[in-house]
Every structure is written in C-alpha cells, then in structure tokens.
C-alpha positions as CSV (number, residue, x, y, z in Angstrom):
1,X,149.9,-11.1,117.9
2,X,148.8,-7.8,117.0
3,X,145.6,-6.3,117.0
4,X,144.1,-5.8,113.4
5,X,143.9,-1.8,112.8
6,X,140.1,-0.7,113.0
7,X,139.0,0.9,109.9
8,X,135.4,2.7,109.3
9,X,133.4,0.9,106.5
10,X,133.6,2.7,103.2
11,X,131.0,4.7,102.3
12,X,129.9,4.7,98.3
13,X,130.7,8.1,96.9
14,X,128.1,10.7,96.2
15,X,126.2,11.0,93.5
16,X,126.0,14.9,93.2
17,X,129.7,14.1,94.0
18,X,130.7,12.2,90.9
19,X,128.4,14.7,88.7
20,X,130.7,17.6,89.6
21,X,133.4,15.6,89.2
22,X,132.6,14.4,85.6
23,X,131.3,18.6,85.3
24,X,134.9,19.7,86.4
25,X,136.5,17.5,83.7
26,X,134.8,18.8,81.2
27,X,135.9,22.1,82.2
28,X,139.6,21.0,82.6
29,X,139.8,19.7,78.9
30,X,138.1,22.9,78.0
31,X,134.9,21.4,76.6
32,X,133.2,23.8,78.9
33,X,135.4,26.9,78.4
34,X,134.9,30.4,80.8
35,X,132.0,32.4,79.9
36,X,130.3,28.9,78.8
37,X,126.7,28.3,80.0
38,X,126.1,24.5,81.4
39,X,123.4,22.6,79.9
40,X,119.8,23.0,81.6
41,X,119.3,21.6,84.2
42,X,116.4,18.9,83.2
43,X,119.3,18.3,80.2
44,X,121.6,17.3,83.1
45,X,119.0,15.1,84.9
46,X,118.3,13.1,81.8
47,X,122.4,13.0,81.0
48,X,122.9,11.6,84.1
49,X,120.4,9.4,84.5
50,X,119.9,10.9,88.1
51,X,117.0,12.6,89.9
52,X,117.2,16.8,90.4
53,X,118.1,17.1,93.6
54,X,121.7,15.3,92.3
55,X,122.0,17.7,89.8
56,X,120.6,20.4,92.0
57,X,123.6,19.4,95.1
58,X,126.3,18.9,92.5
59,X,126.1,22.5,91.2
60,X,126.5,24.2,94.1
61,X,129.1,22.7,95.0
62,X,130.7,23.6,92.0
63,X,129.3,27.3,92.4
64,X,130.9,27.3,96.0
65,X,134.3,26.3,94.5
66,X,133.6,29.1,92.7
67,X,134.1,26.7,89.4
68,X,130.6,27.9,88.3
69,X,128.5,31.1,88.6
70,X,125.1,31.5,88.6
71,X,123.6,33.5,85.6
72,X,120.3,35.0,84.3
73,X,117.8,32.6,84.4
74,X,118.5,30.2,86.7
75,X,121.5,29.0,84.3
76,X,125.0,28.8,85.3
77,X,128.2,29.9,83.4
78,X,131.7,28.5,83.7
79,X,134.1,31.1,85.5
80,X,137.4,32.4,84.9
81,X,140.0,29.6,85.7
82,X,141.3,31.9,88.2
83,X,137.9,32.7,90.2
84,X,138.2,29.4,92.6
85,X,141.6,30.6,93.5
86,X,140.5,34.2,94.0
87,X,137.3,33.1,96.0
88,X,139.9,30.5,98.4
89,X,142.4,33.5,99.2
90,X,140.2,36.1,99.9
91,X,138.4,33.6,102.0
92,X,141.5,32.9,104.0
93,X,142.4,36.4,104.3
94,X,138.9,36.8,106.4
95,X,138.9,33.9,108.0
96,X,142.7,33.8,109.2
97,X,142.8,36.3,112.4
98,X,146.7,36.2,112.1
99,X,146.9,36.2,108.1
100,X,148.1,40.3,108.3
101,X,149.1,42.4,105.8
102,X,153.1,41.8,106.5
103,X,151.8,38.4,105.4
104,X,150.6,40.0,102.1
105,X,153.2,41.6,101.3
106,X,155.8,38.8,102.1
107,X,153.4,36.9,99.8
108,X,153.6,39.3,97.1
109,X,157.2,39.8,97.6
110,X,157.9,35.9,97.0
111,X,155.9,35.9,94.1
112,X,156.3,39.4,92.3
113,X,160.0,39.8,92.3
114,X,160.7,36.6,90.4
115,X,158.1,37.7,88.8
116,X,159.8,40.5,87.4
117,X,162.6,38.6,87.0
118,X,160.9,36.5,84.4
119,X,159.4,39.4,82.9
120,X,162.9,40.9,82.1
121,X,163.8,37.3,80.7
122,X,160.5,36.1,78.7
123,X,158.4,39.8,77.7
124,X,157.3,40.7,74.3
125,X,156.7,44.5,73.2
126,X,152.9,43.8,74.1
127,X,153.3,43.2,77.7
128,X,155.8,46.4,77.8
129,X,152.6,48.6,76.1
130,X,150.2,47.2,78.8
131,X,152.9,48.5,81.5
132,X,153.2,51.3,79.4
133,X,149.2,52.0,79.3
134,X,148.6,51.0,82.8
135,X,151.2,53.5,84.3
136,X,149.4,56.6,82.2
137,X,146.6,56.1,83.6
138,X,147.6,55.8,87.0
139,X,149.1,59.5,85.9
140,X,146.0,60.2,84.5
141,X,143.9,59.6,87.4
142,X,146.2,61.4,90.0
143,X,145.4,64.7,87.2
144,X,141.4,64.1,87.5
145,X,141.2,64.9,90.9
146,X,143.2,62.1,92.6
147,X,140.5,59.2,91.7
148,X,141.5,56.6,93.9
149,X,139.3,53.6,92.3
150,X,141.0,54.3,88.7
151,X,145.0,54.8,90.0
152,X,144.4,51.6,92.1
153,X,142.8,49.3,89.1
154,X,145.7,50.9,86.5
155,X,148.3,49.8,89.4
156,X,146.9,46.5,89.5
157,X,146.9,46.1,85.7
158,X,150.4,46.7,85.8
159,X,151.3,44.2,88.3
160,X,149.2,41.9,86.4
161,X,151.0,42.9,82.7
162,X,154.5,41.8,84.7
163,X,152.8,38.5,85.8
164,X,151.3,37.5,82.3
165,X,154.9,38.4,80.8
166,X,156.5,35.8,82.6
167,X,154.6,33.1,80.4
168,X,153.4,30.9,83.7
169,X,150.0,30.8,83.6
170,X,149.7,29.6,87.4
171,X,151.9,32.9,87.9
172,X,149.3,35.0,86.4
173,X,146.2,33.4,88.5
174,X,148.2,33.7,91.5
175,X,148.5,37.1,91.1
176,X,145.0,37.7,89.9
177,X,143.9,35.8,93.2
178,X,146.1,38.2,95.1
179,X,144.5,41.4,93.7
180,X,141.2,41.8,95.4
181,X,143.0,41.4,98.7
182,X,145.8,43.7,97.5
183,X,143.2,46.1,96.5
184,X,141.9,46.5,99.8
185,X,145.4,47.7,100.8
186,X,146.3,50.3,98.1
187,X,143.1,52.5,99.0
188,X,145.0,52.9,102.6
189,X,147.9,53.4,100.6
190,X,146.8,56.1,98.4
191,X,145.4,58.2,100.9
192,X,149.4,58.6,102.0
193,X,150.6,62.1,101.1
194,X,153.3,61.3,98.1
195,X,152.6,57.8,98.0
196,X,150.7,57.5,94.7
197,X,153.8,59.8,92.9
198,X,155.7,57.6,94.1
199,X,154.3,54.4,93.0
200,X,154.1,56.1,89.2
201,X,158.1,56.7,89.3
202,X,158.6,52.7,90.9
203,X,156.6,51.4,88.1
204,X,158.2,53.3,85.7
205,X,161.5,51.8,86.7
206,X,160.6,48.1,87.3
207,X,159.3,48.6,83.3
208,X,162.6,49.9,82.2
209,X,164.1,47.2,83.8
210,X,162.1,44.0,82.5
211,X,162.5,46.0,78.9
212,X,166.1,45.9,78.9
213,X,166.3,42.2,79.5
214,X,168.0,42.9,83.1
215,X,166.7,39.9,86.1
216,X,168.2,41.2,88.5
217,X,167.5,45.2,88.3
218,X,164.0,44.4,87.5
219,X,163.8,42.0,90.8
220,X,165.8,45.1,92.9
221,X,163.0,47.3,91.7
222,X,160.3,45.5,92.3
223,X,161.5,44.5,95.8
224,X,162.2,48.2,96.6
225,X,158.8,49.0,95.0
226,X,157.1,46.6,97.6
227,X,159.0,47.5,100.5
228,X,158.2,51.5,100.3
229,X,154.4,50.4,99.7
230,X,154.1,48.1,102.9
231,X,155.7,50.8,104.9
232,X,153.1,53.4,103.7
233,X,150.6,50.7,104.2
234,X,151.8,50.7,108.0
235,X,151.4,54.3,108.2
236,X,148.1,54.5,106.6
237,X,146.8,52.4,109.0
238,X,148.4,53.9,112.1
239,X,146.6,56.9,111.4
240,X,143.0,55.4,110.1
C-alpha cells in the first residue's frame, strides 16, 4: 500500500492579501482608473471592516507591484497600466548578471519588427504624424547642439508611435516597459560619431514603409535599423 503524500496544512489567506486583491479588481474593471486617487485610508479601514495595519500592508504591496504610487499627502494614485511591467523589467535587467544588452536587443528585435509589420497593416494617418513629429525633433535636437536627452526621448516616441499603431495594447506596454532600459543604451549610442544621422534616415524609412501598407519592407527596416544600433551599442561600450 502506498504511503499517503504529506501535505503542509493550509494556511488562511491574508488579510492585507485579499484587500489588494479586491483593490486590484477595481482597478482591472476600471473603477479606479490611472491618475485616480484611492480612498483615505480611515475610508478603507471602515470599508473593510479591518484594522490599519491591513490596510496599511495591503497598499504597499500594491505600491511595490508598482499598481499604486504614493502621492501628496500621504494619498496614493493609481499608475499607468504599464508601470508594474516597467518596474518588473527594469528590475530584472539589474538583478539578472547575464540579462546583456544582446539580450535587449534580441528582445526588441522579436518584438519591434512584427511590430512594424502590424503598423504597415493596422496605422491610421495619426500614428504616421506622431512618427512624423518624433523624427523632427530628433533633427531638431541634433541642430541645438547635439542634445542627447531630447534626440533619445523623440527616438523613443517614435518607437512607441509604431507600437501604438499596431492596435495591441499589450504591444504598446511591452514596449513602454522596454524603454527605460532601452534608454540607458541609446545615450552610449549617441555618443557614436554618425550614429544619431543615421538613426534619423532609419526612421525615416521604417515610416515610409508602414505608410505604404508594406509588412514586409517595414519589418526589413526595422530589423536593419536594430541591427546597426546594437553594433554601435557594442562599440560605444568598447570604448567607454
């Protein structure tokens, strides 16, 4: 006969525990929308029915899933759908010794070339004028004195214009969760003689693409696009 399996007695979930829960479904049906301040908390303790110290646990667990953030007084404010994500890569990124930048850039390459793919397929004319705005000013900053902070935010605006014309929303947080780490990278690349002229002209050409309904062009461009910016990344690096 066999021996029964031992199993460890269940515990009763947590209070604070079932609070965020019930917190974060509120926020999933959008009854707590981004930029929406949670109730007080004494309103909370008498909601629940549970002492402060509940209440107290239950937001910051929510504020270290990055669900939450903390506000002026004392309050807290729901965050951008995307900020949990954002907070868990960048996390990784730090925490994972062998997470690289080829990694990145393989990442962004699985992700940014269907991307543009989609784009070409699903755009309307006002994701083509936020390509369109993005890639002047890049231009623009390279003519005031080569600000690096402004090209890199314009280049990242583009990327994200390709990723919100694809329609997917999970697309578009995906690729807003990318960008801080991404950012880190492009201030390596544009200290790379030529790079930043070159990244104009790419995204100039990945646009032209996606406007004129073609997949697979706008996937070859973007691929290219990634591919010349990892290898200046490479060199940036070697010489830092």
């Amino acid at each position: 006969m066999e021996t029964p399996a031992s199993y460890q007695p269940l515990e009763r979930r947590k209070v604070y525990a079932q609070i965020a829960e019930q917190l974060l479904g509120q926020i999933g049906s959008r009854a707590l929308k981004p930029g929406d301040a949670l109730p007080p908390e004494r309103e909370l303790t008498e909601s629940f029915g549970v002492g402060r110290s509940s209440i107290r646990e239950a937001l910051r667990m929510l504020e270290s899933q990055g669900v939450i953030t903390a506000a002026n007084g004392g309050t807290f404010v729901v965050a951008d759908a995307a900020n949990p994500l954002n907070s868990s890569l960048r996390l990784l990124f730090t925490l994972d010794e062998r997470a690289g930048m080829h990694d990145l850039f393989e990442l962004r390459r699985i992700l940014e070339c269907e991307a543009a793919a989609l784009a070409a397929e699903r755009h309307a004319e006002v994701h083509l004028e936020q390509m369109d705005a993005a890639v002047e000013e890049m231009a623009a900053a390279l003519a005031d004195s080569g600000r690096g902070d402004r090209f890199i935010e314009a280049d990242l605006s583009f990327h994200l214009a390709v990723a919100e014309a694809t329609g997917n929303r999970l697309v578009l947080h995906s690729m807003q969760a990318v960008r801080d780490v991404v950012r880190r990278a492009l201030l390596t690349v544009f200290r790379i003689p030529r790079s930043p002229e070159r990244a104009v002209g790419e995204h100039r050409e990945i646009r032209a693409a996606i406007a004129a309904g073609d997949p697979e062009l706008a996937r070859q461009q973007m691929r290219a696009h990634l591919v010349r910016v990892e290898t200046d990344v490479d060199q940036g690096v070697g010489h830092d």
